[in-house]
C-alpha positions in Angstrom: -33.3 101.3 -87.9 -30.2 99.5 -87.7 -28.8 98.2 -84.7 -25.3 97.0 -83.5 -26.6 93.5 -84.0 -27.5 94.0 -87.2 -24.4 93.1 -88.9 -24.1 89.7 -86.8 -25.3 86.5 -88.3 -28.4 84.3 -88.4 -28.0 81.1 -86.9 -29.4 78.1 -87.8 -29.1 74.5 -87.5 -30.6 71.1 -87.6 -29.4 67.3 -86.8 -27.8 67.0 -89.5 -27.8 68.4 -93.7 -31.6 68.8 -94.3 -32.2 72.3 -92.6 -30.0 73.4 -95.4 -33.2 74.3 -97.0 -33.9 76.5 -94.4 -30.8 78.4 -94.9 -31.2 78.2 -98.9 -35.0 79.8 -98.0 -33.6 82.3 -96.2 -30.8 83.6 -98.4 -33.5 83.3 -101.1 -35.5 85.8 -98.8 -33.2 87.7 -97.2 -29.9 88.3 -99.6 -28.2 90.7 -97.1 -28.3 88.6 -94.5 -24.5 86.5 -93.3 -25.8 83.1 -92.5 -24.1 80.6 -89.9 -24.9 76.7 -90.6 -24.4 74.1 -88.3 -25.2 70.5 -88.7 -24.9 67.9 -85.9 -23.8 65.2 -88.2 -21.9 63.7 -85.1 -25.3 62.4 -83.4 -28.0 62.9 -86.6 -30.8 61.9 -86.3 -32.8 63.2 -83.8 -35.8 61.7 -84.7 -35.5 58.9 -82.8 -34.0 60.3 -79.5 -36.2 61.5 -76.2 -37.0 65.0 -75.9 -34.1 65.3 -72.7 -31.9 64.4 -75.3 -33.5 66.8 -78.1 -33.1 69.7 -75.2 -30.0 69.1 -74.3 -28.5 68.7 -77.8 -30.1 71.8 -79.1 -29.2 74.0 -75.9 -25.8 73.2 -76.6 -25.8 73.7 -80.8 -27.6 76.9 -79.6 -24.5 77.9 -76.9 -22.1 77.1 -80.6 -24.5 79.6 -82.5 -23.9 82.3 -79.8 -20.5 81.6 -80.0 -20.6 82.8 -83.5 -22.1 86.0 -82.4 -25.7 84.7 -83.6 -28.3 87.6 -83.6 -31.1 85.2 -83.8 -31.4 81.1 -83.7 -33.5 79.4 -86.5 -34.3 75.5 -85.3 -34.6 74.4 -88.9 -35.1 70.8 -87.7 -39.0 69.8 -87.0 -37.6 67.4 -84.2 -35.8 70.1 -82.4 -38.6 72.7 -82.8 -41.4 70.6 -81.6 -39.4 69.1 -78.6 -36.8 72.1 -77.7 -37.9 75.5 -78.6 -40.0 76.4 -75.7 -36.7 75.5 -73.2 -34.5 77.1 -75.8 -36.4 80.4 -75.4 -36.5 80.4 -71.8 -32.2 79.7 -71.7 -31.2 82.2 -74.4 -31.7 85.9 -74.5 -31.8 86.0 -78.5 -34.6 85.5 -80.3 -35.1 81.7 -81.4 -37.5 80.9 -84.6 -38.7 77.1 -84.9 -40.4 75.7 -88.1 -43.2 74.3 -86.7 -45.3 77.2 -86.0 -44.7 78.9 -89.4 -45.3 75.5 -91.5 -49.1 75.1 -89.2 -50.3 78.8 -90.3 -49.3 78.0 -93.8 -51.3 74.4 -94.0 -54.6 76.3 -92.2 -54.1 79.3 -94.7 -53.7 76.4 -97.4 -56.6 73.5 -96.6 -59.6 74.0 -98.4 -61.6 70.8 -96.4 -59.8 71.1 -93.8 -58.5 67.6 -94.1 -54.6 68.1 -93.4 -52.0 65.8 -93.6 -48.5 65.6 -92.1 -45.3 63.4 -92.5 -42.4 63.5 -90.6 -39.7 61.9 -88.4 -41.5 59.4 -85.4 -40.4 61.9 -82.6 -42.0 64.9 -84.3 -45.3 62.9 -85.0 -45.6 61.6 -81.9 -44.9 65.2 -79.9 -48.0 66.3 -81.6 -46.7 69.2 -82.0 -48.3 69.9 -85.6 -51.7 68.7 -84.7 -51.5 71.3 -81.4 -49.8 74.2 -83.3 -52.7 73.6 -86.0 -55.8 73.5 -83.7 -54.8 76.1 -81.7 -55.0 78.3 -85.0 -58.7 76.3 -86.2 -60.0 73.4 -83.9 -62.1 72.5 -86.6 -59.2 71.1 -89.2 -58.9 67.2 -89.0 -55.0 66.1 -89.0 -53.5 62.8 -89.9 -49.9 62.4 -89.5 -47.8 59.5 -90.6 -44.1 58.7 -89.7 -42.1 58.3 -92.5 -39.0 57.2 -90.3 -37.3 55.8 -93.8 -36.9 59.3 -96.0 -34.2 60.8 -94.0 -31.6 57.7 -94.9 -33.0 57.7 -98.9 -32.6 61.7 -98.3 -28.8 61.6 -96.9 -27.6 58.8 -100.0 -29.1 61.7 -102.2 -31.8 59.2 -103.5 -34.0 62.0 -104.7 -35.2 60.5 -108.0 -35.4 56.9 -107.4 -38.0 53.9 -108.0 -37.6 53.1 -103.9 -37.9 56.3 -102.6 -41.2 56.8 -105.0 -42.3 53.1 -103.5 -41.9 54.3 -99.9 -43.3 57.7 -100.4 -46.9 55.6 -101.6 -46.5 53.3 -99.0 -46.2 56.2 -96.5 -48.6 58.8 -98.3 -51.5 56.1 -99.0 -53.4 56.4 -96.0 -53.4 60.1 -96.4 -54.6 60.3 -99.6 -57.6 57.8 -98.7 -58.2 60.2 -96.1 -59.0 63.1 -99.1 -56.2 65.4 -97.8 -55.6 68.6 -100.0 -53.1 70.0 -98.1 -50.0 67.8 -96.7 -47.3 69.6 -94.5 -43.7 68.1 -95.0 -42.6 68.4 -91.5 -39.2 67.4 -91.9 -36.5 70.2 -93.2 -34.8 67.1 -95.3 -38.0 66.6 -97.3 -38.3 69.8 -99.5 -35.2 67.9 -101.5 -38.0 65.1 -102.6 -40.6 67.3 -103.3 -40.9 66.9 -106.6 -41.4 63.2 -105.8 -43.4 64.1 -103.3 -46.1 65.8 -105.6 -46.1 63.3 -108.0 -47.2 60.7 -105.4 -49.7 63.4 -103.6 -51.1 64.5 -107.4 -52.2 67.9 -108.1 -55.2 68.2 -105.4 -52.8 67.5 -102.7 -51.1 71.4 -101.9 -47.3 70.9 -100.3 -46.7 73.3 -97.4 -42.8 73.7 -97.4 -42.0 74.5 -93.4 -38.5 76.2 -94.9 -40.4 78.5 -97.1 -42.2 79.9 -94.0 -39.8 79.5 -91.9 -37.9 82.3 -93.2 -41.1 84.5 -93.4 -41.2 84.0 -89.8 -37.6 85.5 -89.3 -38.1 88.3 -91.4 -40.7 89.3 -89.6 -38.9 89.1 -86.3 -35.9 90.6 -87.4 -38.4 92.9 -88.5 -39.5 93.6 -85.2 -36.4 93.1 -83.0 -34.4 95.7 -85.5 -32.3 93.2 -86.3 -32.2 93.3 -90.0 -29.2 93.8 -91.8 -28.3 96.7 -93.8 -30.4 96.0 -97.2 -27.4 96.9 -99.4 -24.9 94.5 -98.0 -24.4 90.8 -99.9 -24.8 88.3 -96.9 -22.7 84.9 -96.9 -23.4 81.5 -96.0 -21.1 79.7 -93.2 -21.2 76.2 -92.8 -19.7 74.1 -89.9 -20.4 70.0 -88.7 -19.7 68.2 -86.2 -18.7 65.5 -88.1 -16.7 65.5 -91.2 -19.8 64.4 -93.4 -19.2 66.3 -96.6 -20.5 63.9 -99.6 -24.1 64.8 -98.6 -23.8 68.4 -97.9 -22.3 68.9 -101.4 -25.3 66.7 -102.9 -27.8 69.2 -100.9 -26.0 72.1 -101.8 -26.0 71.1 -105.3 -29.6 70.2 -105.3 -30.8 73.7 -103.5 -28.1 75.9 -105.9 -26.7 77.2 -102.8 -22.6 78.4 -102.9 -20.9 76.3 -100.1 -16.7 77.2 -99.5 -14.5 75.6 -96.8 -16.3 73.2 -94.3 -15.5 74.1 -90.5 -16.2 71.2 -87.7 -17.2 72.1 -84.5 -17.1 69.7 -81.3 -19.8 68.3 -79.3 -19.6 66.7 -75.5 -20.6 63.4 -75.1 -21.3 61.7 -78.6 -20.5 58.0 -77.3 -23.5 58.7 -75.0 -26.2 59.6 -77.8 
């Protein structure tokens, strides 16, 4: 059943460039689907900022989204999702799809010892939201996470196959891998982009669970059930906008994750000397 929604775009963002493998899983996944990017480049990272300033950041990339008529908001930035979503559902009256919760079924479906590890930014290891969003699906899974607060730079200079990104990826993962994980979630949207440096370090016992991967399950299934869905014989597009001019990275991503990426639109946000 199609809806007069239906033709309206998804909207997704993130702090800055990485949640662009969200969008490339979901036009992967979804082909009919018109997609609406927007990157905060003006105050990336979020990682490092408190969760008023998360909320307030994300409620007001999420008032942009709306703006472009967006039928649904994806969060495809593991800081946002584990700090903003719950507020961001209250405010908005779309439906509003986070990675966290799709990226902790997939590591409980996955773990075999149920010895889990996670890496991501310091704000989204600290939250807790992983170890919370895992244990409420199997209390009996042991989780270690690690702050890895030095991939996103060695992400954004497009350092994907390089002898000090593979030194700080052992440095970060070694504790883990001590620990006998076999399952290890990448909880930051940037790190799909290292993942093949990733599994070398991990080695083959060590399963990756890719939160953009099931992050798009998750929105099919709710525009599934919200009868949302676009007509299946339509060819979708992907829109992207910043908030800062920062183009030499996004056409490195884009490059990296195949994706087809036209004219560059910016978009304005309120108080970037405060953040």
């Amino acid at each position: 059943m199609l809806t007069e929604k239906s033709i309206d775009p998804i909207g997704v963002f993130d702090s800055g460039i990485g949640g662009l493998t969200v969008a490339a899983a979901l036009q992967a996944l979804l082909p009919s689907e018109n997609i609406f990017y927007l990157g905060d480049t003006a105050r990336v990272p979020y990682g490092g900022k408190s969760r008023r300033t998360v909320e307030r950041y994300s409620i007001e990339i999420g008032g942009l989204l709306l703006a472009e008529r967006a039928k649904i908001i994806v969060v495809a930035c593991n800081t946002a999702s584990a700090l903003a979503v719950p507020r961001m559902k209250e405010m908005f009256k779309v439906p509003v799809q986070g990675v966290v919760a799709p990226g902790a079924a997939a590591a409980v479906a996955s773990t075999r010892k149920k010895i889990v590890g996670v890496i991501g930014t310091r704000a989204t290891i600290s939250s807790g939201a992983y170890e919370h969003a895992i244990h409420s699906l199997d209390a009996d899974i042991h989780v270690m996470s690690v702050a890895c607060p030095l991939l996103v730079p060695l992400i954004e200079e497009g350092m994907f196959e390089d002898k000090v990104t593979d030194l700080m990826l052992a440095r970060y993962l070694a504790p883990l891998l001590a620990a006998g994980i076999d399952t290890l979630v990448l909880g930051c949207t940037h790190y799909p982009l290292l993942h093949e440096a990733i599994a070398r370090t991990a080695g083959p016992g060590v399963t990756l669970v890719d939160s953009a991967e099931n992050c798009a399950l998750a929105v099919k299934a709710l525009l599934e059930k919200n009868a949302l869905s676009a007509p299946p014989e339509r060819l979708g597009k992907l829109d992207v906008a910043l908030t800062d001019a920062t183009e030499r990275f996004l056409r490195t991503a884009a490059k990296a994750l195949d994706l087809e990426i036209g004219d560059v639109s910016l978009r304005s946000v309120q108080n970037i000397d405060q953040a």
